[in-house]
Structures are given as structure tokens and as C-alpha cells.
N, CA, C and O atoms as a DFTB+ gen file, in Angstrom:
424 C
 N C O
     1  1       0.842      -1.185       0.000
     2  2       0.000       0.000       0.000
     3  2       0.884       1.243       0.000
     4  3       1.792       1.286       0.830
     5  1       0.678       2.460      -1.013
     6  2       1.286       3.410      -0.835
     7  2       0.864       4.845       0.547
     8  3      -0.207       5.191       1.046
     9  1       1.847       5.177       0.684
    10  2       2.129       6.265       1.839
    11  2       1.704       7.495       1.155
    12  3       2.259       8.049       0.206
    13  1       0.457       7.894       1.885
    14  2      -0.106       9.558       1.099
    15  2       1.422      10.401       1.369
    16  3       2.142      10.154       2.337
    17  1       1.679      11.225       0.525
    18  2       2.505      12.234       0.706
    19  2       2.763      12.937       1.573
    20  3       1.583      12.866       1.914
    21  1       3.325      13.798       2.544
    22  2       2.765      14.665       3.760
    23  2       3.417      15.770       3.151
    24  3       4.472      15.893       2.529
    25  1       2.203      16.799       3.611
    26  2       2.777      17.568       2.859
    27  2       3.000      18.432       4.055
    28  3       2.455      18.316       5.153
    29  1       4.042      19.477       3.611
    30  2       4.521      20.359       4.397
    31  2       3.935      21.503       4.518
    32  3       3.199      21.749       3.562
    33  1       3.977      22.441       5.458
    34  2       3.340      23.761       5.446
    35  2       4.201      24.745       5.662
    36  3       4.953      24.722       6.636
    37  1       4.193      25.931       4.596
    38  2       4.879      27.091       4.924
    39  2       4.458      28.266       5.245
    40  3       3.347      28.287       4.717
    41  1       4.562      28.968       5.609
    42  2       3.763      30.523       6.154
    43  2       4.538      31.590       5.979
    44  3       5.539      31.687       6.688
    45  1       4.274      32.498       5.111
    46  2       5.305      33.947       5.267
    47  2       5.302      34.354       6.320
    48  3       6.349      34.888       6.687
    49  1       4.048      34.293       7.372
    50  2       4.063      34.354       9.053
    51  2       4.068      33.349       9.769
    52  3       3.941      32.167       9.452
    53  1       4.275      34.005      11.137
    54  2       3.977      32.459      11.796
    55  2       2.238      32.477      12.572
    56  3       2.007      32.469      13.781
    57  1       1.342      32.501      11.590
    58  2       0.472      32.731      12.266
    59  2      -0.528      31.087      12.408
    60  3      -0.167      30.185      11.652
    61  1      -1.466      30.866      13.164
    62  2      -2.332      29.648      12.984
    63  2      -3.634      30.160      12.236
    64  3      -4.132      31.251      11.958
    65  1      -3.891      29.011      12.079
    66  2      -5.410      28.986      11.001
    67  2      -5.989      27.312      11.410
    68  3      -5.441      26.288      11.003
    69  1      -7.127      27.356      12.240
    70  2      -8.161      26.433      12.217
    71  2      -9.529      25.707      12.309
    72  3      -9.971      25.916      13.438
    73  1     -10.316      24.997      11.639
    74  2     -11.360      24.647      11.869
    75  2     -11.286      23.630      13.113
    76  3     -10.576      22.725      13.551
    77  1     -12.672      24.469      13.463
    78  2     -13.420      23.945      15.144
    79  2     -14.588      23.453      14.392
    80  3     -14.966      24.063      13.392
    81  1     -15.299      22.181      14.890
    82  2     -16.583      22.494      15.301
    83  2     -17.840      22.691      15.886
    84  3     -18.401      21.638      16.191
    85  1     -18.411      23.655      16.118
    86  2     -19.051      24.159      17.236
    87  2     -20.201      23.279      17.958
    88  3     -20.744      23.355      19.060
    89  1     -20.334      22.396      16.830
    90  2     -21.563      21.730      17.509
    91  2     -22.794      21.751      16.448
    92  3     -22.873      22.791      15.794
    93  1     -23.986      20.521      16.126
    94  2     -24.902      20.946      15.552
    95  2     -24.890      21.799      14.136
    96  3     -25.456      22.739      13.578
    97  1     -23.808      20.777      13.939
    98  2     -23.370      21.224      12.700
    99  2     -22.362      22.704      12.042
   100  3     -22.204      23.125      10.896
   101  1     -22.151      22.892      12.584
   102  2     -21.360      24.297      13.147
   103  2     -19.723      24.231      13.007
   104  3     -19.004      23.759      13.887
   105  1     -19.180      24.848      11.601
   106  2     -18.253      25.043      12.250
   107  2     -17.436      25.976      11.546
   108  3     -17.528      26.191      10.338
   109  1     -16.341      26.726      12.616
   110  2     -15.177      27.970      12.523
   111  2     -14.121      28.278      12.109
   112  3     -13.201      27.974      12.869
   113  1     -13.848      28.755      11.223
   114  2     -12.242      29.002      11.153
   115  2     -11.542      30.148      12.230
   116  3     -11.919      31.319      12.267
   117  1     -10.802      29.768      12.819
   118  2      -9.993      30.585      13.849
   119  2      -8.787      30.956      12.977
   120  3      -8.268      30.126      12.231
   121  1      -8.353      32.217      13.087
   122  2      -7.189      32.617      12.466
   123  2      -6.646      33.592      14.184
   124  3      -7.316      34.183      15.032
   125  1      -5.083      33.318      14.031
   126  2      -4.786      33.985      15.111
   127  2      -3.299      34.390      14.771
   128  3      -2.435      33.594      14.404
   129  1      -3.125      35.801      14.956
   130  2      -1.923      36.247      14.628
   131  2      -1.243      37.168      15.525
   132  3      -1.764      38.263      15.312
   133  1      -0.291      37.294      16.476
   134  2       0.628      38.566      17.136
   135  2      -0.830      38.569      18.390
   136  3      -0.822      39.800      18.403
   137  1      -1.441      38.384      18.912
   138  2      -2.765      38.549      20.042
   139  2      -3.697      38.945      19.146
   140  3      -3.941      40.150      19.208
   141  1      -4.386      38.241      18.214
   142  2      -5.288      38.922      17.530
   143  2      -5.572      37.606      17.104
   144  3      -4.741      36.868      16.576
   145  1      -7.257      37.190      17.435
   146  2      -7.955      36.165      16.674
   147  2      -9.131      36.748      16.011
   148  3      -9.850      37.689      16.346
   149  1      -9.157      35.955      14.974
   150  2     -10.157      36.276      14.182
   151  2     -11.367      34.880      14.141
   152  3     -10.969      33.761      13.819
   153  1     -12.651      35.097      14.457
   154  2     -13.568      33.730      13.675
   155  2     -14.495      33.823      12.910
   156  3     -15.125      34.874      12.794
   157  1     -14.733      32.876      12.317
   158  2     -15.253      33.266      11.033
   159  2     -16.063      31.907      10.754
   160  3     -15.657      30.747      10.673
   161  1     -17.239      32.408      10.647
   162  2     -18.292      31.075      10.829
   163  2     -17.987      30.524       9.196
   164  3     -17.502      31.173       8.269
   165  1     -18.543      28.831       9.212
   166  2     -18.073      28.219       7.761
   167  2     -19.226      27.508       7.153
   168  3     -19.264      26.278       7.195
   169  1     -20.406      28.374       6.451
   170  2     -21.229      27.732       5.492
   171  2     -21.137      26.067       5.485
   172  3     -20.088      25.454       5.682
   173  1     -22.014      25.649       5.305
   174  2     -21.991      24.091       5.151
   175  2     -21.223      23.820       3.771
   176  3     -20.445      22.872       3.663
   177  1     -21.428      24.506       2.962
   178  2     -21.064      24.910       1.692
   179  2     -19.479      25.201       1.246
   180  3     -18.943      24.910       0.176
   181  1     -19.050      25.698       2.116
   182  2     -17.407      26.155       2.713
   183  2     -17.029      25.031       3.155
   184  3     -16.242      24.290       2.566
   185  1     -17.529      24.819       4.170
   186  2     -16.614      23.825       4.846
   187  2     -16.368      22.301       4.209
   188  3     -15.402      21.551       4.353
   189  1     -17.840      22.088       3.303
   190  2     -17.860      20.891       2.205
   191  2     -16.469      20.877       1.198
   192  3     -15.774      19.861       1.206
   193  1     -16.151      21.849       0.474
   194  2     -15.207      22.549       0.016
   195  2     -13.870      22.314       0.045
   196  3     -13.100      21.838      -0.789
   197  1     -13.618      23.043       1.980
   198  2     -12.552      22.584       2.577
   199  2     -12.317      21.935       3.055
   200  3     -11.228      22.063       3.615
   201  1     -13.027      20.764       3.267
   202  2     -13.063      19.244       3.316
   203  2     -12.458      18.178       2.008
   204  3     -11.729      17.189       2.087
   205  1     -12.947      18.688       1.089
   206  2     -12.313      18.382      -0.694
   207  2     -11.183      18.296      -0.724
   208  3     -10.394      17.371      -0.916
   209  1     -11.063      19.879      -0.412
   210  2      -9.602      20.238      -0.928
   211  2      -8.373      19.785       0.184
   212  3      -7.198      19.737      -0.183
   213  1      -8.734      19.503       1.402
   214  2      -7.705      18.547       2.432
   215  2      -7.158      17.858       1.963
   216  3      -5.936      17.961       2.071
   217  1      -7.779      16.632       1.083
   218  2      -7.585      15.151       0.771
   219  2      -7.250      15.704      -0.676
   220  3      -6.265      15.006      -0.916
   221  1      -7.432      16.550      -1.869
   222  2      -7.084      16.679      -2.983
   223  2      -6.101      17.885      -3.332
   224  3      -5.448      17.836      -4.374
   225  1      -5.995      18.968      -2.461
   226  2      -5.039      20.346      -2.752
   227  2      -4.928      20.729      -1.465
   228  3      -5.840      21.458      -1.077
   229  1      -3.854      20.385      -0.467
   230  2      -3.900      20.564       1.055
   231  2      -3.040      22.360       0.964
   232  3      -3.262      23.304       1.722
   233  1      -2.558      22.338       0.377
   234  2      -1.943      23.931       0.468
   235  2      -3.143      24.871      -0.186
   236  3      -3.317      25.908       0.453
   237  1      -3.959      24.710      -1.280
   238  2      -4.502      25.157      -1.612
   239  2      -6.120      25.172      -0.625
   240  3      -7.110      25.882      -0.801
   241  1      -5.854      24.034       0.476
   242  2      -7.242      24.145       1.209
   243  2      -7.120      25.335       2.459
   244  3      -8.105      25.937       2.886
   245  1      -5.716      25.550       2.957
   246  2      -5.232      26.043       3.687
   247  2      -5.549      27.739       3.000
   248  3      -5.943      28.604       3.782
   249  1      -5.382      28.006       1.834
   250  2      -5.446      29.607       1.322
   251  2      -6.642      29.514       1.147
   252  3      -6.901      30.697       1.370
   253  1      -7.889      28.935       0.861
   254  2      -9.077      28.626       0.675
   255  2      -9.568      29.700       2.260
   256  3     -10.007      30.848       2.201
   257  1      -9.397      29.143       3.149
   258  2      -9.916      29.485       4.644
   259  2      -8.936      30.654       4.968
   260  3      -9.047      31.190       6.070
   261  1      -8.312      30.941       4.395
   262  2      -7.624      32.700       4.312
   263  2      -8.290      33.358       3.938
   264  3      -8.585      34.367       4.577
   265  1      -8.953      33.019       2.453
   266  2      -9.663      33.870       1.564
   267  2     -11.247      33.974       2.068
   268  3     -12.148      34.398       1.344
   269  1     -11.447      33.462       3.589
   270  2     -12.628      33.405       4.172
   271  2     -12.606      34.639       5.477
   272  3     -13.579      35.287       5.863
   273  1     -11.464      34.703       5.891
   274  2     -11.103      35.664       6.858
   275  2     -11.818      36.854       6.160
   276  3     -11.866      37.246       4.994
   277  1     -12.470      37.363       7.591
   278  2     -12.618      38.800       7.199
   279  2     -11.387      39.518       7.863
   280  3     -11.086      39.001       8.939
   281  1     -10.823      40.281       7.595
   282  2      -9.528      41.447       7.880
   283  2      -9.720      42.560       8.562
   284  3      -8.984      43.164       9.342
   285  1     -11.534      42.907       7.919
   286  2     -11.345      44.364       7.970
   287  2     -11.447      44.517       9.998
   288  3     -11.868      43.613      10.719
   289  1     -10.993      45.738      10.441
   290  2     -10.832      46.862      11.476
   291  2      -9.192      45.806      12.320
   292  3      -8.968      45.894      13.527
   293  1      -8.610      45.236      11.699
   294  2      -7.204      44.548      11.813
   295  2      -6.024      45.369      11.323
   296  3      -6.444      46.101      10.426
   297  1      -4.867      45.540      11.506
   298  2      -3.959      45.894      10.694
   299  2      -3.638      45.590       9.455
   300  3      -3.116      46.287       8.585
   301  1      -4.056      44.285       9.439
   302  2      -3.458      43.542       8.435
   303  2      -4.643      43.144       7.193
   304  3      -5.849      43.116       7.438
   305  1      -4.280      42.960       6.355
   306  2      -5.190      42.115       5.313
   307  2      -4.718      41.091       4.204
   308  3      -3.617      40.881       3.693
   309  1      -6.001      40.520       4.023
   310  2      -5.516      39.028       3.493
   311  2      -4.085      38.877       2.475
   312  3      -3.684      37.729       2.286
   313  1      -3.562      39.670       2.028
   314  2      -2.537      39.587       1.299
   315  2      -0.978      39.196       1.846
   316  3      -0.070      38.540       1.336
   317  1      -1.135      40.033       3.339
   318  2      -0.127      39.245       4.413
   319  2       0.254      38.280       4.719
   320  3       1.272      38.001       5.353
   321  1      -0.543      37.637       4.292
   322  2      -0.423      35.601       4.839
   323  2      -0.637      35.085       3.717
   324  3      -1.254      35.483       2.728
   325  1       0.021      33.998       3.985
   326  2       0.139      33.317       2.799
   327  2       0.223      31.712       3.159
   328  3       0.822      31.589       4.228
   329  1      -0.214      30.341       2.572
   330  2       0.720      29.290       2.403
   331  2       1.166      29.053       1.445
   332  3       0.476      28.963       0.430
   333  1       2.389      28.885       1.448
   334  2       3.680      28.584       0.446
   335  2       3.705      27.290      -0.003
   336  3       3.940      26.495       0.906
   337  1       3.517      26.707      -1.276
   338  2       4.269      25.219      -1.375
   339  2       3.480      25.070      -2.904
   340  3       2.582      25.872      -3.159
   341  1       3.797      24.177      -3.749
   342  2       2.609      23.646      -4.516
   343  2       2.037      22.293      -4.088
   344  3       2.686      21.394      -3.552
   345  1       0.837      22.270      -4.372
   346  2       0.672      20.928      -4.369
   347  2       0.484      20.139      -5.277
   348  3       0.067      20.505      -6.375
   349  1       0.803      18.711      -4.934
   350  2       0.898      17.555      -6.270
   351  2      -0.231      17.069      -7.037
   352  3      -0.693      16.335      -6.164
   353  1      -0.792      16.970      -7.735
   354  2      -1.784      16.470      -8.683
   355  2      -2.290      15.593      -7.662
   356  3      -1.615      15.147      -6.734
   357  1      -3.588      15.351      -7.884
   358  2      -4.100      14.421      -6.842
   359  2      -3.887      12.561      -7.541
   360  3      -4.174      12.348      -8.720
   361  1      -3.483      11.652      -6.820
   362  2      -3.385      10.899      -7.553
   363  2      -4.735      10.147      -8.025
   364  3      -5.639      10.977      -7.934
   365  1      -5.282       8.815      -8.530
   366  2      -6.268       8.269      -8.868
   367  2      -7.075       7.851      -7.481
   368  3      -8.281       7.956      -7.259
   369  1      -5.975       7.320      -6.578
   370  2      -6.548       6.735      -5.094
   371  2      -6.997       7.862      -4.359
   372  3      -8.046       7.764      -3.723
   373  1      -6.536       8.612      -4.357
   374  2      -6.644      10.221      -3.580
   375  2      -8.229      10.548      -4.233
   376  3      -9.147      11.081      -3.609
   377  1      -8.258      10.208      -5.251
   378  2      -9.727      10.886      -5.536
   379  2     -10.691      10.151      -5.323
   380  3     -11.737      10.499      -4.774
   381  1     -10.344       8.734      -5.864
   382  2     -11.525       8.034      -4.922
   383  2     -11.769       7.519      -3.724
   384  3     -12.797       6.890      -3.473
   385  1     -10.622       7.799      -2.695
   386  2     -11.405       7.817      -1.681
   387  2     -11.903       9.318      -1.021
   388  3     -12.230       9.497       0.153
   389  1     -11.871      10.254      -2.014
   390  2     -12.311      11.341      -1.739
   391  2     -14.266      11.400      -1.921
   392  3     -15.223      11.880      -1.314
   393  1     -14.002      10.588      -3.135
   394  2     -15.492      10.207      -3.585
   395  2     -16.067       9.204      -2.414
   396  3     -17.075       9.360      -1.726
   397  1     -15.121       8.135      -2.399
   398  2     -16.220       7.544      -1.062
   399  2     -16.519       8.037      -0.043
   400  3     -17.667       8.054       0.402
   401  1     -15.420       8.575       0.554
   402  2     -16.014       9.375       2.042
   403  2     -16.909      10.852       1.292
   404  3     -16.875      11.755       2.127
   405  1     -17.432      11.168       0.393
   406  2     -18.327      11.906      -0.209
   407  2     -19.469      11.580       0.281
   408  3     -20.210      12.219       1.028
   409  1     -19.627      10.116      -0.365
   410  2     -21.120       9.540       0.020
   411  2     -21.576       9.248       1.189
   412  3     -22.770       8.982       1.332
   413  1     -20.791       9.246       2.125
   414  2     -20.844       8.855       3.759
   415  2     -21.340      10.366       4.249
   416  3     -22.066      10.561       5.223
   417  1     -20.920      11.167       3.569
   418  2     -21.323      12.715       4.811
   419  2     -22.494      13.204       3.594
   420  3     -23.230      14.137       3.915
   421  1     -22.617      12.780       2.639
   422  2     -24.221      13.368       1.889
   423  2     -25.254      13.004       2.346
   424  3     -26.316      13.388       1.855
């Protein structure tokens, strides 16, 4: 059996970024940078999404939930942060068990 890839994570900051969830279907992206958190509730719709893109574009799921942050009355805005890396083509296995665990949470 092959070994999924791990992929690495880079940050132009060192800041965190993560999904919680709240309960009852519910759930948050926390962004937290220098004493400053941000949350940001996640559409069923979003979070379906960034669930996808975990298992098929993990750097690209990571800027996904950046591009969800709201910024505004912060210093900073979304252009500050970043994850760095590419990611690899998804392979054939990668997608279908992306598809099976699909049908389990529909």
C-alpha cells in the first residue's frame, strides 16, 4: 500500500489557522496572529469545500480558509499571509477515496 505524501506547510508568518466544530453542525475558522484572533463562521457549503480540498489540494485548502477571513478593522489584510508550497496532482486513489467518504457525509 502506498504512503499519502505529507505535505509540508509554509507561512510567510507564523500565524495559525483552524477549523473547530461548534456543535450541531457548526463550524469555525480561527485565524490567530501577534494577540489577535479572528472567527469566522463556515457555510456548510465552505466547509464541504474545505473538506475536498484537504484530501485533494492541502496547500490550496489552507489559502481557501484565508480567503474566508474577514480582515477588515485589523492591521493587516488578506494579502499578508500566505501558504507557500505547490501541491501535487491528486493521484487516482486520492480521488476516490475522496469520492467515497463523499457519500458517507451526503
Amino acid at each position: 500500500m502506498r504512503k499519502k505524501p505529507q505535505t509540508s506547510f509554509e507561512t510567510n508568518k507564523p500565524f495559525t489557522l483552524r477549523v473547530l466544530y461548534s456543535g450541531h453542525g457548526v463550524y469555525e475558522t480561527i485565524f490567530s496572529y501577534q494577540g489577535i484572533s479572528l472567527f469566522q463562521p463556515l457555510s456548510d457549503q465552505q466547509y464541504r469545500e474545505y473538506r475536498k480540498l484537504c484530501y485533494l489540494r492541502p496547500i490550496e485548502a489552507k489559502n481557501y480558509l484565508l480567503d474566508l477571513i474577514c480582515f477588515e478593522r485589523t492591521p493587516y489584510k488578506r494579502s499578508d499571509f500566505e501558504f507557500f508550497g505547490k501541491d501535487e496532482a491528486p493521484t487516482k486513489e486520492m480521488i476516490a477515496l475522496w469520492q467515497e467518504i463523499e457519500k458517507v457525509i451526503d
